[in-house]
C-alpha positions in Angstrom: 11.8 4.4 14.0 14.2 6.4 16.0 17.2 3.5 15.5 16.4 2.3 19.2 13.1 2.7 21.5 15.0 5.9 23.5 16.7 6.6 20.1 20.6 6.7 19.8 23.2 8.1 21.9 24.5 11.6 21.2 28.3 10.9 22.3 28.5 8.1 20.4 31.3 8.0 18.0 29.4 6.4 15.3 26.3 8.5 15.4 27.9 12.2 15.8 27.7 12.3 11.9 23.6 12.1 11.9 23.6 15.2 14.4 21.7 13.3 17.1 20.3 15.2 20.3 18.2 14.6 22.9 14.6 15.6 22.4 12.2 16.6 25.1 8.9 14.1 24.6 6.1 16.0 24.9 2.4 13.6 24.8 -0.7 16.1 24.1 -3.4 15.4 26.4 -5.2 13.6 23.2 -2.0 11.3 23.6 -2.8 10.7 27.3 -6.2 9.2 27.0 -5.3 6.6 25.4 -3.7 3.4 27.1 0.0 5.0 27.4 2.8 2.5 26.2 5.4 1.5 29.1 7.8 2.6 26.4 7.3 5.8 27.5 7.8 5.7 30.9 11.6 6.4 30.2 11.8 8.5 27.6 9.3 11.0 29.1 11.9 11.7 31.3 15.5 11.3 29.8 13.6 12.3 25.9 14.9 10.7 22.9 18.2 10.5 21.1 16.7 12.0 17.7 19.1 12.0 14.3 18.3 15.3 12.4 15.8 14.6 10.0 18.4 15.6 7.0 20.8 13.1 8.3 17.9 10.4 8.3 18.5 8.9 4.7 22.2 8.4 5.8 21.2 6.3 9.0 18.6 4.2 7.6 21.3 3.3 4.2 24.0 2.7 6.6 21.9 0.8 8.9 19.8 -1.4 6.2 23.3 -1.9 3.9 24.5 -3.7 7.4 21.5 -5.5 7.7 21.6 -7.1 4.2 25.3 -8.1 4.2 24.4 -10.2 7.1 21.4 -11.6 5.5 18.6 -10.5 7.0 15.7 -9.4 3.8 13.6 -7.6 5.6 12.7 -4.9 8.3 9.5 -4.5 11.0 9.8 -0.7 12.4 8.3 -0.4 15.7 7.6 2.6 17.5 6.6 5.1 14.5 3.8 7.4 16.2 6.6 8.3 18.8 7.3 10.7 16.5 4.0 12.2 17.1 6.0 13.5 20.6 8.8 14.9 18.7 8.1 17.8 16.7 9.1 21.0 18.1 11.6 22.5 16.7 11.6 20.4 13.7 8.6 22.0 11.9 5.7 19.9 13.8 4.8 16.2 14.1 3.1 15.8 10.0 7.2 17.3 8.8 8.7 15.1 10.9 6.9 11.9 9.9 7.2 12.6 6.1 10.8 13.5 6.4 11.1 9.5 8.5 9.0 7.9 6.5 10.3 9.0 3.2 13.7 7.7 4.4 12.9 4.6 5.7 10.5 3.4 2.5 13.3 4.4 0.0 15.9 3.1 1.9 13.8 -0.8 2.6 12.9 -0.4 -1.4 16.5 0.1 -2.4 18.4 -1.7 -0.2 16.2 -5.6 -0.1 15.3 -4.9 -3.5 11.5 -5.5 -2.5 8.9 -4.1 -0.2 9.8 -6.1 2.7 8.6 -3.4 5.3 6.2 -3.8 7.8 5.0 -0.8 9.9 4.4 -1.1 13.9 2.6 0.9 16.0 2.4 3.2 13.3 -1.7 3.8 13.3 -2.0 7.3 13.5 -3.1 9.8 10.7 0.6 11.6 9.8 1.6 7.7 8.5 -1.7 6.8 7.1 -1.5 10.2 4.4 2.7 10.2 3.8 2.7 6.2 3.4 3.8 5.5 -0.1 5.8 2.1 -0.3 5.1 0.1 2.9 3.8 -3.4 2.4 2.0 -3.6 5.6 1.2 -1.5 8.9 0.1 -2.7 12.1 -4.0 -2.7 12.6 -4.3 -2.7 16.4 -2.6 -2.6 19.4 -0.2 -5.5 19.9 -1.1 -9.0 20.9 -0.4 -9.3 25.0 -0.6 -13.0 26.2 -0.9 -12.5 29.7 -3.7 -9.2 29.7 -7.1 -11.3 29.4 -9.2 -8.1 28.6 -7.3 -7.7 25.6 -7.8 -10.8 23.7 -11.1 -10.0 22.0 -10.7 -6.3 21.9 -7.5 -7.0 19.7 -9.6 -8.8 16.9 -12.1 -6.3 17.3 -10.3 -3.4 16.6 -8.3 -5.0 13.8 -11.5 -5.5 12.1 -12.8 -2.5 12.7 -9.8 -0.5 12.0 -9.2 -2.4 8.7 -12.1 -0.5 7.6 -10.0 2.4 7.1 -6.4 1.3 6.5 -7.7 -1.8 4.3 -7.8 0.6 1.7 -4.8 2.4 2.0 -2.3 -0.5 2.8 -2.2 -4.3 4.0 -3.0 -4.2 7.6 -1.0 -6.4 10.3 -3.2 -7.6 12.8 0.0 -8.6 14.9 1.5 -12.2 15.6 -0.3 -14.3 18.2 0.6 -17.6 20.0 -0.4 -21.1 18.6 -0.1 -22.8 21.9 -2.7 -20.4 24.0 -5.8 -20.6 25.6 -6.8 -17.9 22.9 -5.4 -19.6 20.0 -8.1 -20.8 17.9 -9.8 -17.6 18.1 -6.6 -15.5 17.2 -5.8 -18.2 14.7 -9.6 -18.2 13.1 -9.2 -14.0 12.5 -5.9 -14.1 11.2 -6.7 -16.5 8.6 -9.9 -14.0 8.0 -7.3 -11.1 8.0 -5.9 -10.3 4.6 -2.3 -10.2 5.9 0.5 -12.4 6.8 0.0 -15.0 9.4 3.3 -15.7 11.9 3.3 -16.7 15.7 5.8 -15.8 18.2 6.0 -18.9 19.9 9.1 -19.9 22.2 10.9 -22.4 20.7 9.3 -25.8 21.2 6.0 -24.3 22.4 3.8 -24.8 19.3 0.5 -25.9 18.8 0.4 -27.9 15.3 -3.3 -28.5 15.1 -3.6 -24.5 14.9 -0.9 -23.6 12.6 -1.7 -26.4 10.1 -5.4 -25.2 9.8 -3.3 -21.9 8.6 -0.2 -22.7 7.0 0.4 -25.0 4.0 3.3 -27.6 3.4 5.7 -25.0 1.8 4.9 -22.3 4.3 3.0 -20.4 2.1 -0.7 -19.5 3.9 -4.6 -19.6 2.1 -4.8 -15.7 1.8 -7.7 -14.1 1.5 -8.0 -11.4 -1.5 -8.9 -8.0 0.7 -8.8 -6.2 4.5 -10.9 -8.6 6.3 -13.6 -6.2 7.3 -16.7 -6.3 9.9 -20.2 -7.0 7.9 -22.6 -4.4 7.2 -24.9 -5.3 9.9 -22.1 -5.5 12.9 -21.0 -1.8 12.0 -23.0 0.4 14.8 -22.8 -2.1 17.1 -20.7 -3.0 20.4 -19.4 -6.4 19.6 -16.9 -6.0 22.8 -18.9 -4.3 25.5 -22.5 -4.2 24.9 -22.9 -8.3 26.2 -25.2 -8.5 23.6 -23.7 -8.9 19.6 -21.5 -11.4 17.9 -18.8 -9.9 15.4 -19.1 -11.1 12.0 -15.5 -10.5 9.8 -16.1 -10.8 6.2 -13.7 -11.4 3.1 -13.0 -12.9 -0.8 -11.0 -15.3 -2.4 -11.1 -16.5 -6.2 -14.0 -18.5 -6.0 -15.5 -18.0 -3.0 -16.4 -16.0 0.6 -15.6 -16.5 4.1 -16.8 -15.3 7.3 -16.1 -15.7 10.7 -18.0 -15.3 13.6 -16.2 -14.4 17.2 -17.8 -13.7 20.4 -16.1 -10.8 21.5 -18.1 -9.8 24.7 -16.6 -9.2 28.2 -13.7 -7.2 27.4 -14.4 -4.9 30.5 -13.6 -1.1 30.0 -12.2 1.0 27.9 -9.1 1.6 28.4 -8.1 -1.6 29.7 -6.7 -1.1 33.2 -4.4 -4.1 34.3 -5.4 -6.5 36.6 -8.8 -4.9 37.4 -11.1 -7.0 35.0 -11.6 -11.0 34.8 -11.9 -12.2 31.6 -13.6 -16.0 31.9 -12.1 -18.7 30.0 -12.7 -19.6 26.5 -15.9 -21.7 26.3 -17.3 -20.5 29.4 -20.6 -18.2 29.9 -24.2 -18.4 28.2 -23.9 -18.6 24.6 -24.8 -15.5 22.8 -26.8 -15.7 19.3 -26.8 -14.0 16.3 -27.7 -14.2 12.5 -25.5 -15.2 9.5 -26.5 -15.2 5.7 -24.5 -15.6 3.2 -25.0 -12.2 1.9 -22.8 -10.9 4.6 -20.2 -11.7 2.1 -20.4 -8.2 0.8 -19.1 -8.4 -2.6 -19.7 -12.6 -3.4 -21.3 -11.6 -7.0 -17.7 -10.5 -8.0 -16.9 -14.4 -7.8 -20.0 -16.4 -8.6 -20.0 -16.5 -12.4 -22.8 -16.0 -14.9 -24.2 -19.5 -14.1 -24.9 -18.4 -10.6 -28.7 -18.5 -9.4 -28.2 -17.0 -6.0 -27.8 -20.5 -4.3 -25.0 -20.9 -1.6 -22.9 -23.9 0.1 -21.7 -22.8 3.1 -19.3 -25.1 5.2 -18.6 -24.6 9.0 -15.4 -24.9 9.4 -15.1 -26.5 12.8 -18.3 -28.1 13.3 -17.6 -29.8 9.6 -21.3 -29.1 8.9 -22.4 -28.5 5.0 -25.7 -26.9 4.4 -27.3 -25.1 1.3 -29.6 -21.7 1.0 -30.4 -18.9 -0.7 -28.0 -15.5 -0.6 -30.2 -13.7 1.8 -31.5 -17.0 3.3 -30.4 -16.4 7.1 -29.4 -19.4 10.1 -28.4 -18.7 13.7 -24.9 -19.2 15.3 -24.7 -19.2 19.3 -21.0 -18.9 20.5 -19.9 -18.6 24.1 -16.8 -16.3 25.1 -14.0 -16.6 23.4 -15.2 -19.1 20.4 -15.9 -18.7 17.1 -16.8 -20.5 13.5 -15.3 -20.0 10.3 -18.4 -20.3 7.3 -16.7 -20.9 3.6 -19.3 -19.7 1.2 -19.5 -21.0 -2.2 -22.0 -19.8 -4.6 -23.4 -22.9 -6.2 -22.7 -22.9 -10.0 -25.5 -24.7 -12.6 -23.8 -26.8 -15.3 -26.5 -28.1 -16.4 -30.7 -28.3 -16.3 -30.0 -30.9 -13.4 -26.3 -30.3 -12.0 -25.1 -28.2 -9.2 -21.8 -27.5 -8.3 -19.6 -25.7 -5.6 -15.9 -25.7 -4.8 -15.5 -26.0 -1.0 -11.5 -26.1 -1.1 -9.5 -27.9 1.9 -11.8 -28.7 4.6 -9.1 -28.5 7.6 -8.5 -24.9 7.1 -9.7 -22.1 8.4 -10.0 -20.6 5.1 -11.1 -23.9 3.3 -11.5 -21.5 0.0 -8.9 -19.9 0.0 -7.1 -23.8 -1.8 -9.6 -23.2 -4.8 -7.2 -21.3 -7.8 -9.7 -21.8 -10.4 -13.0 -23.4 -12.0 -13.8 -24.8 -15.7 -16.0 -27.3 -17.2 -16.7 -29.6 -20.5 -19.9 -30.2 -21.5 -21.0 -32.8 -23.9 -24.4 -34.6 -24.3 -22.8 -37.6 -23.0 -20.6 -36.4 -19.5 -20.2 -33.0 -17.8 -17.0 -32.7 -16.5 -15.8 -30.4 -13.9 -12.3 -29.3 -13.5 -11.0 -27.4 -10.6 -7.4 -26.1 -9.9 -6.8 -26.0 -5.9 -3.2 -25.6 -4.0 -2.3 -27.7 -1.3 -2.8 -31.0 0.2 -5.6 -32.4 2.7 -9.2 -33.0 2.7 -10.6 -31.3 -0.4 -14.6 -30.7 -0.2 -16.6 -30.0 -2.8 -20.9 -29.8 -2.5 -22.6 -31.6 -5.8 -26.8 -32.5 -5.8 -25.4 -35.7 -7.9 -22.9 -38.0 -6.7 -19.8 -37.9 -9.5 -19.2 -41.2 -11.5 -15.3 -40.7 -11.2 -12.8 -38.3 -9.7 -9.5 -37.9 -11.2 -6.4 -35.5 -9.9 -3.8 -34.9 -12.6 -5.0 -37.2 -14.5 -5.0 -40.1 -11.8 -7.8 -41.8 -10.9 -9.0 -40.7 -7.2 -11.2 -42.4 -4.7 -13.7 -40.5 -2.9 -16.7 -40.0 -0.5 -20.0 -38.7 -1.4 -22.8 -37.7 1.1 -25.8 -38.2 -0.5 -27.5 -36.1 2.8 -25.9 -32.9 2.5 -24.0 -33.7 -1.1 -20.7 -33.5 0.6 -18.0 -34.7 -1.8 -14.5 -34.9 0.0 -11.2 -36.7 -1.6 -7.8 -37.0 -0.1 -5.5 -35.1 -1.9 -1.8 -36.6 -0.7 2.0 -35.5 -2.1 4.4 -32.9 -2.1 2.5 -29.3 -2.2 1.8 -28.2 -5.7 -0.4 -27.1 -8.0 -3.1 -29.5 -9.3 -6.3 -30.2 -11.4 -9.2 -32.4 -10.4 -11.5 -33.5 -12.4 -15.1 -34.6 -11.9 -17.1 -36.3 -14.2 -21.3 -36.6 -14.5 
């Protein structure tokens, strides 16, 4: 936020014409109780190389006009509540961050000719009220590979914080590594988030199983439609601490819900202090239980349709189990550290006095519905057909009471499998990634 993390340098040629000095940092003791960044281990003591705030809008033009003509369409800002530490002299910490943030939003909006601004470390109240432009800000503390006690506090708090910031921007619940001990969990939530999805992998250190269940053919992810939030029922309790509940994160797409279910437990302390807790590895430790329904999908009426009778699919996403219940029926999930499942929840549609339908979407993602674009259906006395628009490729899913007499996709006939047991349907839907109809017919 400050053009480098200690700022710029005063005697610089370059910079004298933003008046740049050195500011004295100065952390309240509110600051201090939190887990203090290493960033400011330095710049406590030498302070920061701070432009004057009406010299700002010059930096960030010069600096973002440089940044285009060499390609780049886009910015991440790190280090925004530093300015929390500058304020004196410059009419306090809420002046400062308007006259900074005002800059840099009209500056990214004019000069990449989009909103291609994301806000790091930025999760403190003088951004959250002068925000105006930003596409997205960060929603927790960073991801840190080698701290163990942070792994499920991170999700946790992303969750939790969406809450708030969900409604004021897209929150950024922070990159995370495909190939990880932690990586289906981080990879489960992000898909759950709301946000953009990207890892930070070193090069040749990926983990394709993990970023295909995220990411489709054209790089393009199955987002979900809100902030994914914590359910009703998880929001007074200690998913991280208390060795006792399971954190359930809820969201929307088109046609459909999701939720995920992470065991979160055994993060140690708050704050973290390094090196002083154990975190056991993924898998390990008794299993601890809790209750799903598929009412925890707080707003699912907003997709089911008039012919909705309050009957669910839901599809577990890595056991690849399909059941069926009522809305507020309820089913018990044990997870052991570190793990999680992913339900899709699809509220079963009546076509007819004896047909039931749901859209499942692709079953090798994490967000299976999030491939479902759309729903439609012809009925005559003869045939019912169904038509649904999904994006993508993979194993599509679908849950019928009737096995379908054909399958078409773009007007090609399609084999697929029917399950008479749980009424899985599931066809193979192969090609280059596009947009496509399938049709079943009754």
């Amino acid at each position: 936020m400050a053009g480098y993390w200690g700022g710029v340098l005063p005697e610089s040629e370059v910079m004298k014409k933003y008046n740049p000095k050195i500011q004295p940092v100065v952390p309240s003791p509110g600051n201090l109780t939190h887990v203090v960044c290493s960033t400011l281990d330095n710049i406590q003591e030498k302070g920061i190389g701070l432009i004057d705030p009406s010299k700002i809008r010059d930096f960030y033009h010069d600096f973002h006009s440089y940044q285009a003509s060499c390609g780049v369409d886009g910015v991440k800002v790190d280090v925004q509540s530093v300015l929390e530490l500058l304020g004196a002299g410059y009419g306090g910490r809420v002046s400062l961050t308007k006259s900074y943030l005002g800059a840099l939003e009209d500056s990214v909006t004019e000069t990449f000719k989009s909103n291609n601004l994301i806000c790091s470390m930025s999760l403190n109240t003088d951004f959250l009220y002068s925000t105006k432009k930003a596409a997205a800000a960060r929603a927790t503390e960073d991801f840190m590979p080698n701290e163990p006690t942070f792994q499920t506090l991170h999700v946790a708090a992303a969750a939790f914080n969406s809450l708030l910031i969900g409604e004021i921007i897209v929150p950024d619940w922070d990159m995370f590594y495909s190939d990880h001990i932690t990586a289906e969990f981080h990879g489960a939530a992000r898909a759950l988030s709301g946000s953009a999805v990207y890892v930070s992998d070193k090069p040749g250190s990926h983990d394709f199983d993990i970023i295909k269940k995220l990411v489709l053919h054209d790089g393009s992810i199955l987002r979900a439609r809100y902030a994914g939030r914590p359910t009703r029922d998880c929001l007074f309790n200690d998913p991280v601490t208390d060795g006792k509940s399971l954190l359930k994160i809820w969201n929307l797409n088109k046609l459909s819900g999701v939720i995920g279910v992470f065991n979160c437990q055994r993060a140690g302390i708050w704050p973290p202090i390094k090196g002083s807790i154990y975190m056991p590895a993924p898998g390990s430790g008794i299993p601890i239980s809790g209750i799903v329904s598929a009412g925890d999908v707080d707003a699912l009426e907003e997709v089911a349709g008039e012919n909705w009778r309050g009957h669910c699919a839901v599809y577990a996403c890595l056991s690849g189990s399909l059941k069926t219940m009522l809305k507020d029926a309820k089913f018990q999930v044990a997870l052991e550290h570190l793990k999680c499942e992913v339900f899709t929840v699809s509220p079963i549609w009546a076509f007819s006095e004896d047909l039931r339908f749901a859209p499942i979407g692709l079953l090798d993602m994490y967000n299976s519905g999030g491939a479902v674009e759309a729903m439609d259906s012809e009925n005559k006395s003869s045939e019912c057909k169904i038509k649904v628009r999904i994006r993508g490729c993979g194993r599509f899913g679908a849950y019928s009471n009737k096995r379908p007499k054909c399958c078409s996709m773009n007007e090609k006939d399609e084999e697929f499998i029917y399950n008479p047991i749980d009424g899985l349907v599931t066809v193979k839907v192969e090609g280059e990634y596009s947009s496509r109809e399938m049709v079943f017919v009754y």
